[in-house]
N, C-alpha and C positions, 0 to 999 in steps of 0.2 A: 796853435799858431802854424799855419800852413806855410811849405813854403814854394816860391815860385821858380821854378826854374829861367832860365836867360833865356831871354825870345827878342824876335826882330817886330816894331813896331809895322804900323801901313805905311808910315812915313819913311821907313827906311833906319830909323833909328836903332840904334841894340840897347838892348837892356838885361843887365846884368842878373843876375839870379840873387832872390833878394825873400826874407821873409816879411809876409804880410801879418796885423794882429787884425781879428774882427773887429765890425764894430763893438764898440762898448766895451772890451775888454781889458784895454787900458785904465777904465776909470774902475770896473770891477776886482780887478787885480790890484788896483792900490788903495782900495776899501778894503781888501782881505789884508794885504801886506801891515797897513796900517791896526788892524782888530789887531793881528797875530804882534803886532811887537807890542800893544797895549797888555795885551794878554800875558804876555812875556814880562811887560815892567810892573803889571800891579801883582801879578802872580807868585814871582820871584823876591818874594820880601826878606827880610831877616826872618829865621824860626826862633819862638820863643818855647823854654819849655815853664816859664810859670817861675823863675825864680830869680827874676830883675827884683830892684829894690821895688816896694809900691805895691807887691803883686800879692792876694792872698793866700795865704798858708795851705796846703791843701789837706782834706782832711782824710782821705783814704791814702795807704802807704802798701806802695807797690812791690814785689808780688805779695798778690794776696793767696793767701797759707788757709785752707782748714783742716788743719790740724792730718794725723796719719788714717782716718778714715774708720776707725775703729769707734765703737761704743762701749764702754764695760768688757772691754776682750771681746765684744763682738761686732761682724761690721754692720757698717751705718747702713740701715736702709732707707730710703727717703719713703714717706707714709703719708697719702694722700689727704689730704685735709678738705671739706667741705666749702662750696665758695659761698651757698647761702644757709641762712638761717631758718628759714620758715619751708613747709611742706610746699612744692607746686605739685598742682591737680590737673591732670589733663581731661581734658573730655575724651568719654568711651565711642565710639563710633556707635551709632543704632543697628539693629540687625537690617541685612538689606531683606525686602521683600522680593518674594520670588516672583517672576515675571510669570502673565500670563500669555496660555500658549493660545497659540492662534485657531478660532475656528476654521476657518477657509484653509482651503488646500490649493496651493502655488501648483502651476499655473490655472487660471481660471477659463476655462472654456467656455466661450463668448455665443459657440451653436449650442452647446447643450442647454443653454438657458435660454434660447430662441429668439433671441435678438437676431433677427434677420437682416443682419449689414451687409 
């Protein structure tokens, strides 16, 4: 929002120093203003944690404990387990073939084969 300083009209008039809004800003400023207190009234509801009357019973009971970490006096180690059951088989790549080499010898010399251009 810009603002204008006080100036003398052509006419002779003064004119006070005064801030201008652009155009359009007015009406974009009170589409945000308006989001932002929506945003604000549905946002800001009561918190529930799950234990008004109606509400079900929860069946995991917080913190969750396993236990001191140990197995038989020794500790736990996590041990990977398999995600499938049946063998996958990839294909082997083929052997590549060896490229052949080139008879002609780079650069090719255009007199000595007597094409006279």
């Amino acid at each position: 929002m810009p603002f204008v300083r006080s100036y003398v009209r052509s006419d002779g008039t003064p004119v006070r120093g005064h801030s201008r809004w652009a155009p359009g800003a007015r009406r974009e400023m009170t589409a945000f203003v308006a989001f932002g207190l929506a945003v604000l009234g549905f946002g800001h509801g009561p918190a529930t944690d799950g234990t008004h009357p109606g509400s079900p019973t929860p069946s995991v009971i917080y913190p969750i404990r396993f236990g001191d970490g140990t197995h038989n006096g020794a500790p736990h180690v996590a041990v990977p387990h398999p995600t499938v059951l049946y063998p996958i088989k990839f294909d082997t790549p083929a052997p590549r073939k060896v490229a052949p080499t080139p008879g002609v010898s780079y650069p090719i010399d255009l007199a000595a084969l007597g094409g006279g251009r």
